[in-house]
C-alpha positions in Angstrom: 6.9 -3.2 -22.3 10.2 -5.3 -22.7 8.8 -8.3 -20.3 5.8 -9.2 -18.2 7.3 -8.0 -14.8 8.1 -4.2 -17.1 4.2 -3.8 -17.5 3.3 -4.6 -14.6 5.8 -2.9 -12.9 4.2 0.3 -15.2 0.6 -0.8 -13.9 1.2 -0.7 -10.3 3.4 2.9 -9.7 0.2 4.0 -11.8 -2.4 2.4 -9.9 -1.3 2.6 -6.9 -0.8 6.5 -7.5 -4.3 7.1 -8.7 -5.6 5.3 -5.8 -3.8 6.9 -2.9 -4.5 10.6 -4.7 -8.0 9.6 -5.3 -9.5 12.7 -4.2 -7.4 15.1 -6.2 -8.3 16.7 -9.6 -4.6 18.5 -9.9 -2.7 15.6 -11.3 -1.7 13.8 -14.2 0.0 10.1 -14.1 0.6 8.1 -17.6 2.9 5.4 -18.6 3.9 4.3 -21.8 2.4 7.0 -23.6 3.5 9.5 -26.3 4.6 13.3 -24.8 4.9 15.6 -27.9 6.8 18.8 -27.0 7.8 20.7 -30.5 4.6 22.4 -32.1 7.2 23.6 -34.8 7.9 20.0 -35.5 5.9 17.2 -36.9 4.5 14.9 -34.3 6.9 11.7 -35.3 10.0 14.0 -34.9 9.9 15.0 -31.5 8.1 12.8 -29.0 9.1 10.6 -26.2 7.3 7.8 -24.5 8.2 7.3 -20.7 7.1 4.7 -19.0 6.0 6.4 -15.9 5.4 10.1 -15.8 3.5 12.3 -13.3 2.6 15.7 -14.3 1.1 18.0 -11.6 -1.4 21.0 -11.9 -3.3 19.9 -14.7 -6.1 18.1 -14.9 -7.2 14.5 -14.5 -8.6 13.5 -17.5 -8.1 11.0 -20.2 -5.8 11.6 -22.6 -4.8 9.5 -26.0 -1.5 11.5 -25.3 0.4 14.1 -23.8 1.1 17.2 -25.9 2.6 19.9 -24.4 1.5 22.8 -26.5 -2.2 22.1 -25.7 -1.2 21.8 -22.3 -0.5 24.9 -21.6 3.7 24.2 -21.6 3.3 21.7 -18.5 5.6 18.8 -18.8 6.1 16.0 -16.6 7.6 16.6 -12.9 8.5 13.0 -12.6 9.9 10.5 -15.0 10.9 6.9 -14.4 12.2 4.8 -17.2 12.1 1.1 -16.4 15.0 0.0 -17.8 16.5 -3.0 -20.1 19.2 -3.9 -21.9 17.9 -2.9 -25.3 16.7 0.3 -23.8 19.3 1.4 -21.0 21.5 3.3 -23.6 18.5 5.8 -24.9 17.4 5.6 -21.4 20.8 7.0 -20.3 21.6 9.0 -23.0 19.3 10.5 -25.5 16.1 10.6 -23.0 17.5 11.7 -20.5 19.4 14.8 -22.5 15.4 15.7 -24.0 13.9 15.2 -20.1 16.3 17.4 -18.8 17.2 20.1 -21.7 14.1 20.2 -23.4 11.2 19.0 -20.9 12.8 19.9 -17.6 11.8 17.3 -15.8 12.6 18.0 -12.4 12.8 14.1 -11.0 14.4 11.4 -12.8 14.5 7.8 -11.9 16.0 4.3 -13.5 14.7 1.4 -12.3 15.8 -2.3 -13.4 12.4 -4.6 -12.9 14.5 -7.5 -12.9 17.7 -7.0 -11.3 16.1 -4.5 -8.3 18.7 -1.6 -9.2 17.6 2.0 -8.8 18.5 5.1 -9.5 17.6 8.9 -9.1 18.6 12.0 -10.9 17.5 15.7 -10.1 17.9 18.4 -12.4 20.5 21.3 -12.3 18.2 23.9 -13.3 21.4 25.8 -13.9 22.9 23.5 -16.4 20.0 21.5 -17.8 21.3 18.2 -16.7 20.6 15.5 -14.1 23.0 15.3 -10.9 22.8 11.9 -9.1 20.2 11.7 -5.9 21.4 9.5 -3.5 19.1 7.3 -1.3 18.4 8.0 2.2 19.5 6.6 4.9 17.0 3.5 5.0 17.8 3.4 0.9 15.0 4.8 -0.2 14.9 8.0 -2.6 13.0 11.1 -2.2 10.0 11.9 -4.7 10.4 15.8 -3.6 7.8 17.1 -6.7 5.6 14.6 -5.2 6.3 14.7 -1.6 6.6 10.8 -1.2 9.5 8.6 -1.9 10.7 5.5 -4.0 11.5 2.2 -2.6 12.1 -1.3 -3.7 9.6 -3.8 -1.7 9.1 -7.2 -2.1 5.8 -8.5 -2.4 3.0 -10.0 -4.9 1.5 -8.1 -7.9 -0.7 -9.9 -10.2 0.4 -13.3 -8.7 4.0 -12.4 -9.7 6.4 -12.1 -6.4 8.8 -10.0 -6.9 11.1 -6.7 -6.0 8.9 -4.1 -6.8 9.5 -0.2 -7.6 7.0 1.3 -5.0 5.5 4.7 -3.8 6.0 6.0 -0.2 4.6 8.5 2.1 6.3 10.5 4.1 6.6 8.1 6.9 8.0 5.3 4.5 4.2 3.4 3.9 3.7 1.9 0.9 0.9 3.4 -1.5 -0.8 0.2 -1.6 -2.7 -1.5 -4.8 -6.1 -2.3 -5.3 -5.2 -6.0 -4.5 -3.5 -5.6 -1.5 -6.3 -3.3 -0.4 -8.6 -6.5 -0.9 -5.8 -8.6 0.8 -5.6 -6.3 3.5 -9.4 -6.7 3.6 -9.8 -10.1 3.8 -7.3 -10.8 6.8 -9.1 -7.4 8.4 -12.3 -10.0 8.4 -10.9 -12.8 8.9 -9.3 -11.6 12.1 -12.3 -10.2 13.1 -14.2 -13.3 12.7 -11.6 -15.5 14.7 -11.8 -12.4 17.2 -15.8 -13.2 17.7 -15.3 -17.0 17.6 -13.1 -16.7 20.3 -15.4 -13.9 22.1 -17.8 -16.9 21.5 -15.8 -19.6 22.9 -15.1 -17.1 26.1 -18.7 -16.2 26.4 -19.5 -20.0 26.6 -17.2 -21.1 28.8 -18.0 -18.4 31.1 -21.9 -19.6 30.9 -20.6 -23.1 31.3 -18.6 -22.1 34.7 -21.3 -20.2 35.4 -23.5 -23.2 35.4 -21.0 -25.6 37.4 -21.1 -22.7 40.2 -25.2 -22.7 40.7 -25.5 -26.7 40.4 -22.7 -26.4 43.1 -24.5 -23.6 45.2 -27.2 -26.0 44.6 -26.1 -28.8 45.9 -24.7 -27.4 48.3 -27.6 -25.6 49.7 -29.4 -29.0 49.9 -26.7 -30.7 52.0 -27.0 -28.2 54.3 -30.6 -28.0 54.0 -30.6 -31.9 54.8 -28.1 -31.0 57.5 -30.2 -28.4 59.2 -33.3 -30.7 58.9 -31.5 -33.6 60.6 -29.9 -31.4 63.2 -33.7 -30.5 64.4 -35.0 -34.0 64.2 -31.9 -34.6 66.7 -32.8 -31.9 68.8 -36.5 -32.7 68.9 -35.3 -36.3 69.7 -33.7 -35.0 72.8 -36.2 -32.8 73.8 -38.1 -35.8 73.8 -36.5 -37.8 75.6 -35.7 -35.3 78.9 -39.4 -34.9 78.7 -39.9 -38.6 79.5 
């Protein structure tokens, strides 16, 4: 990886991947990895390593590398290069002629970890070559091998803030990381617990008002009680007296 934000730029579209398919067996996701396509060729002729790549029906295993003839022919679906200036001419020209002519890669994206720029290619079955992709309306760019999307998204990753490359579903969420998950978590609980301090706080005050409104009824039951009392002292008084 050419810095710090490149790897962990690699890390997170393959975490965060793994994560959100979790529950599936039918995929493949690697990043910075060897694919070996030629059988016919020695293994340091013909190879690439992308930075990103998602192959799907297979299955999810480890691998040391990918190599196609053991694979049964599948090559990646998905490529994205993350790009710098000492690699952005191979990533333009030479790796993108072997993803599309050779590997058929059916998605191809450039992303720039440090400036933000992306871009997206789709292959011409036709003509073996990539055709721009533009982004959709809200700038983000359709994933269609994977069904999701690609977006740029600020946020924090490994106590790095930055624009980061990010996976989308189909109603533009991000596929969220393992940390943000815990993140996420954290302010789930810690909204809950101001939620019960404050149910706490209600549930006082209401005993409190409660017992403001019996001493009240209290009192007031004794003033009337010492009202009533003094009332029939008065009327004995007079009772009294017309009897004398």
């Amino acid at each position: 990886m050419e810095t710090e934000r490149h790897r962990k730029q690699m890390t997170l579209l393959i975490e965060t991947l793994e994560s959100a398919w979790r529950d599936r067996t039918d995929f493949y996701v690697g990043g910075n990895m060897f694919i070996y396509f030629s059988e016919l060729q020695a293994k340091k002729n013909d190879f690439r390593g992308p930075d990103v790549f998602v192959v799907l029906d297979t299955e999810r295993r480890e691998r040391k590398s990918w190599v196609v003839w053991q694979e049964g022919g599948r090559t990646p679906d998905v490529v994205i290069e993350l790009v710098s200036p000492s690699t952005e001419a191979i990533d333009r020209g030479e790796k993108m002629r072997t993803y599309a002519k050779l590997l058929h890669v059916a998605a191809y994206y450039l992303f720039d970890p440090l400036s933000g720029v992306m871009e997206a290619y789709a292959l011409d079955m036709a003509s073996r070559s990539y055709t721009v992709a533009p982004p959709d309306a809200d700038g983000t760019f359709p994933c269609p091998p994977l069904g999701l999307k690609l977006g740029v998204r600020r946020g924090v990753y490994q106590g790095l803030e930055a624009d980061w490359l990010r996976w989308l579903d189909g109603e533009g969420r991000v596929l969220s990381s393992a940390e943000e998950d815990a993140r996420a978590a954290r302010e789930q609980a810690r909204s809950a617990a101001e939620q019960a301090r404050a149910a706490a706080e209600q549930a006082r005050a209401a005993a409190e008002q409660a017992r403001a409104a019996a001493e009240q009824a209290e009192e007031e039951a004794r003033r009337r009680g010492d009202m009533e009392r003094q009332l029939a002292a008065a009327l004995a008084e007079i009772e009294r007296l017309k009897r004398g």
